[in-house]
ZADO-1210 file (C-alpha; in nm, 4 decimals, padded with zeros to 6 digits):
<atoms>
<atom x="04.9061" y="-02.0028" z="03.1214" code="UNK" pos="1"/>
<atom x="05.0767" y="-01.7597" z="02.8611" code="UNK" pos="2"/>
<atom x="04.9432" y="-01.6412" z="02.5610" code="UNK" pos="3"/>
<atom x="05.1546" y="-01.9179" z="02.3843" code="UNK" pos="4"/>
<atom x="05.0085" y="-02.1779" z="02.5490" code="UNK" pos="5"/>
<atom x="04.6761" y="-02.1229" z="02.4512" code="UNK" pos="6"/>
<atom x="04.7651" y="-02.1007" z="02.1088" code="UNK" pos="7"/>
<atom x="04.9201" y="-02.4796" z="02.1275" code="UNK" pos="8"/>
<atom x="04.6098" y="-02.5681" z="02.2605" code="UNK" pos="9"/>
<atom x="04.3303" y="-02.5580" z="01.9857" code="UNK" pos="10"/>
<atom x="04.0633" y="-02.3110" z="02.1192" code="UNK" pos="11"/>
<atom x="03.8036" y="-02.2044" z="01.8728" code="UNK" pos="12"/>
<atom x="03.7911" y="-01.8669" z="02.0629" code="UNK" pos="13"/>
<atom x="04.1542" y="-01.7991" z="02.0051" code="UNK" pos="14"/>
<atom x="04.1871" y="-01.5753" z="01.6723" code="UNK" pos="15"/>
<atom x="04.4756" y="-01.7882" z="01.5989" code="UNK" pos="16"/>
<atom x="04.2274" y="-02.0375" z="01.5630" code="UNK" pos="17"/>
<atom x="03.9361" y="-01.8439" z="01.3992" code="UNK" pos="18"/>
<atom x="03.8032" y="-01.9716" z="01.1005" code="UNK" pos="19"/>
<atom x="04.0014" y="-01.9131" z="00.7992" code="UNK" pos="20"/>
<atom x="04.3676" y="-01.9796" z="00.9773" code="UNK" pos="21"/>
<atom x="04.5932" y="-02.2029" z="00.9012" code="UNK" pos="22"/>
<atom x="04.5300" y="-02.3327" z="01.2292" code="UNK" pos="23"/>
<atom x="04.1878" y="-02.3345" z="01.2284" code="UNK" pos="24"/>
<atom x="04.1763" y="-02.5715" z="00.8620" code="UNK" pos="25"/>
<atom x="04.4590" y="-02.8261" z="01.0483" code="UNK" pos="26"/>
<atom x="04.2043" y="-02.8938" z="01.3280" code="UNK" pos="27"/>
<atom x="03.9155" y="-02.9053" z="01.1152" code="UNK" pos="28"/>
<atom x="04.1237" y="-03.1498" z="00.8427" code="UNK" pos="29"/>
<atom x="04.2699" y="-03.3503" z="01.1056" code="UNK" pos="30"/>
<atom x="03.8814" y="-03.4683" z="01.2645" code="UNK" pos="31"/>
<atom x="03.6956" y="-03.4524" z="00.9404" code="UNK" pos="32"/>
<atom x="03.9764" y="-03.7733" z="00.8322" code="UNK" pos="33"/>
<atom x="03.8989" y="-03.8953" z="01.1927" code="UNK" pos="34"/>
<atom x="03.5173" y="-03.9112" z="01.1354" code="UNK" pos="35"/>
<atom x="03.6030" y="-04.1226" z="00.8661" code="UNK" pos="36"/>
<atom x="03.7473" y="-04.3940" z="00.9949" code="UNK" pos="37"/>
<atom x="03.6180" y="-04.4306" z="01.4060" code="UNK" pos="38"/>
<atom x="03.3321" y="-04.5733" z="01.5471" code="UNK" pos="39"/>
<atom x="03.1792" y="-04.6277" z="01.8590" code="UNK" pos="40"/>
<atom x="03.3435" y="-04.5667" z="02.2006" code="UNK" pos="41"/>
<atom x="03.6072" y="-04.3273" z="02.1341" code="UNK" pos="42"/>
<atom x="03.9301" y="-04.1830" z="02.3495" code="UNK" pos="43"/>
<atom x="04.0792" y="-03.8230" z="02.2094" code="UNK" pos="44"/>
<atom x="04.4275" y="-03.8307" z="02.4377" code="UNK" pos="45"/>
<atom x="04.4995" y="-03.5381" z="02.5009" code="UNK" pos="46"/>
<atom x="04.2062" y="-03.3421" z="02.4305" code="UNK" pos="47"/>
<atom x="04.3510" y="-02.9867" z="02.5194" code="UNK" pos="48"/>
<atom x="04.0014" y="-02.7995" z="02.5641" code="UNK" pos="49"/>
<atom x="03.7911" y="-03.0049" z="02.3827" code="UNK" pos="50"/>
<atom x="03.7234" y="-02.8875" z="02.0623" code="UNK" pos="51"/>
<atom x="03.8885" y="-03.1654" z="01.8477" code="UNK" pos="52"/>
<atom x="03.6788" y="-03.3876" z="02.0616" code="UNK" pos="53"/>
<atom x="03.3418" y="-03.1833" z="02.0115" code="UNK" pos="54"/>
<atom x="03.4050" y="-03.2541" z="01.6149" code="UNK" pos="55"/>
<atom x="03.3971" y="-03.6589" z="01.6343" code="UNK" pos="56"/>
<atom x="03.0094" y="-03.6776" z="01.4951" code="UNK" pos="57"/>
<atom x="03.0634" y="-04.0574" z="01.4530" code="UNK" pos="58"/>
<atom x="03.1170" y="-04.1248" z="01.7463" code="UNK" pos="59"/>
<atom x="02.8803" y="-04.3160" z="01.9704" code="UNK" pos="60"/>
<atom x="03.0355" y="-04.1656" z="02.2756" code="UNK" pos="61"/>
<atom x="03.4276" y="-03.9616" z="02.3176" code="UNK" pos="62"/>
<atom x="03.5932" y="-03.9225" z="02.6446" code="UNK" pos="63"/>
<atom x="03.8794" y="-03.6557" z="02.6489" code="UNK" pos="64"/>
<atom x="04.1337" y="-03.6705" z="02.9054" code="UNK" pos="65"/>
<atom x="04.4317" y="-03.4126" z="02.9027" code="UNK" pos="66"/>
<atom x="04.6311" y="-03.3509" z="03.2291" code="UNK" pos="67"/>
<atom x="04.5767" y="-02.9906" z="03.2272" code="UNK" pos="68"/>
<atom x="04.2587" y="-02.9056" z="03.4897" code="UNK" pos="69"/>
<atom x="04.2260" y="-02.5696" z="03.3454" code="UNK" pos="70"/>
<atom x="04.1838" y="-02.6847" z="02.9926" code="UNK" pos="71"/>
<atom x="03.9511" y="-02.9255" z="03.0947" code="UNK" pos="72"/>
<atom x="03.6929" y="-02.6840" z="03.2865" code="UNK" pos="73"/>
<atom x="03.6888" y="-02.4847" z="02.9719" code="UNK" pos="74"/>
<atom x="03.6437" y="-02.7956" z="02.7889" code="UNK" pos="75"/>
<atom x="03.3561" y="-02.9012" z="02.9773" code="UNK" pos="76"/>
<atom x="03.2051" y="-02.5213" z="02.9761" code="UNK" pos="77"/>
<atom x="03.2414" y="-02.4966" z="02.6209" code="UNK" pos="78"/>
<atom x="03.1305" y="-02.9090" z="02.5003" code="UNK" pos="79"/>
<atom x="02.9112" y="-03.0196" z="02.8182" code="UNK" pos="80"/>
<atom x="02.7946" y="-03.3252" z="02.5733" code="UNK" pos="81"/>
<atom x="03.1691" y="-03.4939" z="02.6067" code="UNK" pos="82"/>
<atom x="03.3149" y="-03.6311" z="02.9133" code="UNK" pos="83"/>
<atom x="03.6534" y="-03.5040" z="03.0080" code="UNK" pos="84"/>
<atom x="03.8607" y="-03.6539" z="03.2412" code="UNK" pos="85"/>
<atom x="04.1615" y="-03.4821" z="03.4390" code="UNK" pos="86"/>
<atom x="04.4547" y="-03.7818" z="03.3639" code="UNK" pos="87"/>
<atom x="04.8220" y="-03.8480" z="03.1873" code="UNK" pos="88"/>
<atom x="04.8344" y="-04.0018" z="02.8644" code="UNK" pos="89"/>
<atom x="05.1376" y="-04.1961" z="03.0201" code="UNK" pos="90"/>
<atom x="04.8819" y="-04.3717" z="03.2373" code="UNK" pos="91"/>
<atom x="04.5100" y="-04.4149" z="03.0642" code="UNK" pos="92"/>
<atom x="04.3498" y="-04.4409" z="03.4452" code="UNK" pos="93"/>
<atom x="04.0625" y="-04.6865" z="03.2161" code="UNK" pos="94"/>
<atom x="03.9914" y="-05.0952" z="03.1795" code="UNK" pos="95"/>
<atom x="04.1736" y="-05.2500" z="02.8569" code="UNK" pos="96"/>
<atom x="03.9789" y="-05.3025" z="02.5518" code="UNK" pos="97"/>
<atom x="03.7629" y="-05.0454" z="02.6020" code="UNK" pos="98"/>
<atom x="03.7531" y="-04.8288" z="02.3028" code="UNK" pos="99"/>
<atom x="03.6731" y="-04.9027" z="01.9265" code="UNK" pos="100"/>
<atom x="03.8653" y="-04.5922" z="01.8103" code="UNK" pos="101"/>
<atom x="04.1494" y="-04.4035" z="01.9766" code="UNK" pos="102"/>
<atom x="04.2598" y="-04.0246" z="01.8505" code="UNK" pos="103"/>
<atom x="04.6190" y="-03.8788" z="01.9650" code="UNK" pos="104"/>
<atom x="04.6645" y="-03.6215" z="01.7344" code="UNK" pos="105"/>
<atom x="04.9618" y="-03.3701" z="01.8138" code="UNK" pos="106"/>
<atom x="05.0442" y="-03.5360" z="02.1599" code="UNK" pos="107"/>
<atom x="05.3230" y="-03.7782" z="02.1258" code="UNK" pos="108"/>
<atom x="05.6130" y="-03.5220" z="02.0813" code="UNK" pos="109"/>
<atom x="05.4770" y="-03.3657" z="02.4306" code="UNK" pos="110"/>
<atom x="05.6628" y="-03.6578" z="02.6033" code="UNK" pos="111"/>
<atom x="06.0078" y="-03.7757" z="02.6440" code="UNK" pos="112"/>
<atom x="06.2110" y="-04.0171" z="02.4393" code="UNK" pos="113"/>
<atom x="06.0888" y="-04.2819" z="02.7128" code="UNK" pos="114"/>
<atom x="05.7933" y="-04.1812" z="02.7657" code="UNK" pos="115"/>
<atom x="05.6808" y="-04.2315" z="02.4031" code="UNK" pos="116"/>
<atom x="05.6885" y="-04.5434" z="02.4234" code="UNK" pos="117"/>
<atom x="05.4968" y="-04.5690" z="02.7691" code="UNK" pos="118"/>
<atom x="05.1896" y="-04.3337" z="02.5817" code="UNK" pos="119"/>
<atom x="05.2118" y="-04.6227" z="02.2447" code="UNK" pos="120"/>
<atom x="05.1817" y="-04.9438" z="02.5201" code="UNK" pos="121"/>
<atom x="04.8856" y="-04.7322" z="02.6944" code="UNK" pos="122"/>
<atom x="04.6880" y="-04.7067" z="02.3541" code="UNK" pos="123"/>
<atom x="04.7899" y="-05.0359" z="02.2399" code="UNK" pos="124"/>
<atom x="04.6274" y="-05.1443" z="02.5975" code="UNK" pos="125"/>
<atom x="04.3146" y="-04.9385" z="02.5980" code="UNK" pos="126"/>
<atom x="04.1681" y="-05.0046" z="02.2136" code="UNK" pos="127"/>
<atom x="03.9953" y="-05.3019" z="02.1722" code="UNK" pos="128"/>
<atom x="04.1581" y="-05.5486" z="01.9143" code="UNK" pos="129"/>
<atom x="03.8891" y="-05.5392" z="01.6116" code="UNK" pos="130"/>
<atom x="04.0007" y="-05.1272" z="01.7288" code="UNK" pos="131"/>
<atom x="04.1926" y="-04.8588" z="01.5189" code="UNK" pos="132"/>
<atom x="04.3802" y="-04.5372" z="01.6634" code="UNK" pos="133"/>
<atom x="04.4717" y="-04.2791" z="01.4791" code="UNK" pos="134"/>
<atom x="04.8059" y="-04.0630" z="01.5587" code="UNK" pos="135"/>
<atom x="04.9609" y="-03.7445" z="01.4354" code="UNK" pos="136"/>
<atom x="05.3140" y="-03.6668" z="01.4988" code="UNK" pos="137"/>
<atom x="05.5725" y="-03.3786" z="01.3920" code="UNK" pos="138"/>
<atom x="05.8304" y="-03.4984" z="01.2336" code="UNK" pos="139"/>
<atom x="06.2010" y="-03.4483" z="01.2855" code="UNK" pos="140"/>
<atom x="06.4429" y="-03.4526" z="00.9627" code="UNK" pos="141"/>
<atom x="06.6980" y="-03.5649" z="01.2090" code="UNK" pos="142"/>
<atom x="06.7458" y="-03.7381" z="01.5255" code="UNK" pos="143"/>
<atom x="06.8026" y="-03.4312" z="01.7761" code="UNK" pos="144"/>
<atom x="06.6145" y="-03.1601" z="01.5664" code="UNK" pos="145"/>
<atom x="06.3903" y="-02.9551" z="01.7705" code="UNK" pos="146"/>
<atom x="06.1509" y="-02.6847" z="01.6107" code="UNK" pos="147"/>
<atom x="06.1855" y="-02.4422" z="01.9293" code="UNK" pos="148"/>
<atom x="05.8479" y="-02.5024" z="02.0267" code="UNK" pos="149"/>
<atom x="05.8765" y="-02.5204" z="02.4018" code="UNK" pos="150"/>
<atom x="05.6032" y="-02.7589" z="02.4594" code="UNK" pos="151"/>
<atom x="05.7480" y="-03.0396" z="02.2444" code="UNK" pos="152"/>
<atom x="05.9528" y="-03.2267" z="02.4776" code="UNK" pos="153"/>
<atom x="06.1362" y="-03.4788" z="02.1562" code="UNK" pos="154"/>
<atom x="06.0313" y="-03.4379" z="01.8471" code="UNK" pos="155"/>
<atom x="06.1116" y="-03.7760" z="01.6353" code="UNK" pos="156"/>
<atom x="06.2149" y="-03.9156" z="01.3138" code="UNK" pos="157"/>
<atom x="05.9734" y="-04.1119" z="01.0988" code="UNK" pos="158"/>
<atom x="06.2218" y="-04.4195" z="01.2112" code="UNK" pos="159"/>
<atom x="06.1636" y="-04.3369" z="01.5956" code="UNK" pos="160"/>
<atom x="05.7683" y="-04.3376" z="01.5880" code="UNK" pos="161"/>
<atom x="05.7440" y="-04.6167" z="01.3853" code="UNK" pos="162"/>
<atom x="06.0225" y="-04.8127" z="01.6105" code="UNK" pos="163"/>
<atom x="05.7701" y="-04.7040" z="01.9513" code="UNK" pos="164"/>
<atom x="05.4735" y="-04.9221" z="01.7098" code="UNK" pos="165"/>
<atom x="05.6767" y="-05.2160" z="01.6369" code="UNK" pos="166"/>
<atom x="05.5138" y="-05.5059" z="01.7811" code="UNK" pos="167"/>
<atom x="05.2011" y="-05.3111" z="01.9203" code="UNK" pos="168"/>
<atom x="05.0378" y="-05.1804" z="01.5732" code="UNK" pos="169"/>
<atom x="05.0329" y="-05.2509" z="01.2267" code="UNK" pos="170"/>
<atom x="05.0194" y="-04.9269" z="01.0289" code="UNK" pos="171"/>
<atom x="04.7142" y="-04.9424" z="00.7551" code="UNK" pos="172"/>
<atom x="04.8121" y="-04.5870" z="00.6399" code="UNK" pos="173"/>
<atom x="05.0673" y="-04.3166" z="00.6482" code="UNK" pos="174"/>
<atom x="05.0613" y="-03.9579" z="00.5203" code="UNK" pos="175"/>
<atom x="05.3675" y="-03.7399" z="00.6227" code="UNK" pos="176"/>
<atom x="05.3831" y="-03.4035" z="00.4389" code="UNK" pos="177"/>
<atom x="05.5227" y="-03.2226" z="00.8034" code="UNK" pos="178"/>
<atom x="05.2816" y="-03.3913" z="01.0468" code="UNK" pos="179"/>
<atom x="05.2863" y="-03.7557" z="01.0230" code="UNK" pos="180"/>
<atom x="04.9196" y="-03.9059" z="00.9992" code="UNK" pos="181"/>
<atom x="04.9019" y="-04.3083" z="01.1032" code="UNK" pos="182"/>
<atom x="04.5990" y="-04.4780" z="01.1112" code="UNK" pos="183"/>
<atom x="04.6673" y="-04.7846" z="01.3177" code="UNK" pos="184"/>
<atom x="04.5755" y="-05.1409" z="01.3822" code="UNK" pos="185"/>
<atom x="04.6831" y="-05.3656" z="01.7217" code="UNK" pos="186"/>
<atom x="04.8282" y="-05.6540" z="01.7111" code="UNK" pos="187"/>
<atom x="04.6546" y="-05.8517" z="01.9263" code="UNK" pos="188"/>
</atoms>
């Protein structure tokens, strides 16, 4: 992996993401507001290394799955109290219904157009329907506008997320200063 890559994966080791960085408060913001809203049996898709994960204290139980093995033996090095499987968020390899509270935060735009969709039906299948899941997204000004960052395969509009939840989620909040925050509940 190049240096890059680690630094779009949150590792506390990383002095990008040493306390006092900007990086360093978004993780730490982004899980405290987590804590406060899941419960129980929870999914953190993708889970990069595991940090994120290691920060859901309200949780009864967390599974992390990312598709990236090497992230995932540090993850399990680093957090050996969280299990973390080696899957694709396009395909939650797990039954239906089977989480009270699902976390994507900062994976969405790491798919394609299509496949954004595909990732929204997966959660919308895996959270049970008293569930909530809880989703943070870049967000493009414009269709087409890219912020360079290599890793972000389509970055969408405000429109194009909430077009991918029609049907599957009703949204019970929305904060978008650049990142869009949705806390979500199916429709089931």
């Amino acid at each position: 992996m190049d240096e890059y890559e680690y630094v779009e994966r949150a590792d506390p080791d990383l002095p990008a993401y040493q306390e006092g960085t900007r990086r360093h408060f978004n993780v730490i913001d982004r899980y405290t507001w987590a804590n406060e809203h899941i419960s129980g049996i929870v999914l953190d898709v993708p889970c990069g290394m595991g940090w994120g994960a290691s920060l859901l204290t309200n949780a009864k139980a967390v599974i992390g799955i990312d598709n990236n093995r090497e992230a995932l033996v540090k993850a399990r090095t680093l957090f050996p109290r969280t299990i973390f499987v080696l899957d694709n968020m396009r395909n939650v390899n797990l039954p239906d219904a089977c989480f009270d509270s699902i976390i994507c935060f900062e994976g969405y735009e790491h798919l394609e157009r299509g496949d954004q969709y595909i990732l929204i039906e997966e959660l919308y299948r895996a959270v049970k329907p008293s569930g909530v899941v809880l989703l943070t997204v870049p967000i493009a000004e414009n269709v087409g506008d890219w912020s360079g960052n290599k890793f972000h395969l389509y970055e969408p509009t405000l429109e194009e997320v909430e077009d991918t939840l029609e049907g599957k989620f009703e949204i019970i909040e929305m904060t978008k200063p650049n990142v869009a925050r949705y806390r979500l509940r199916p429709i089931k």
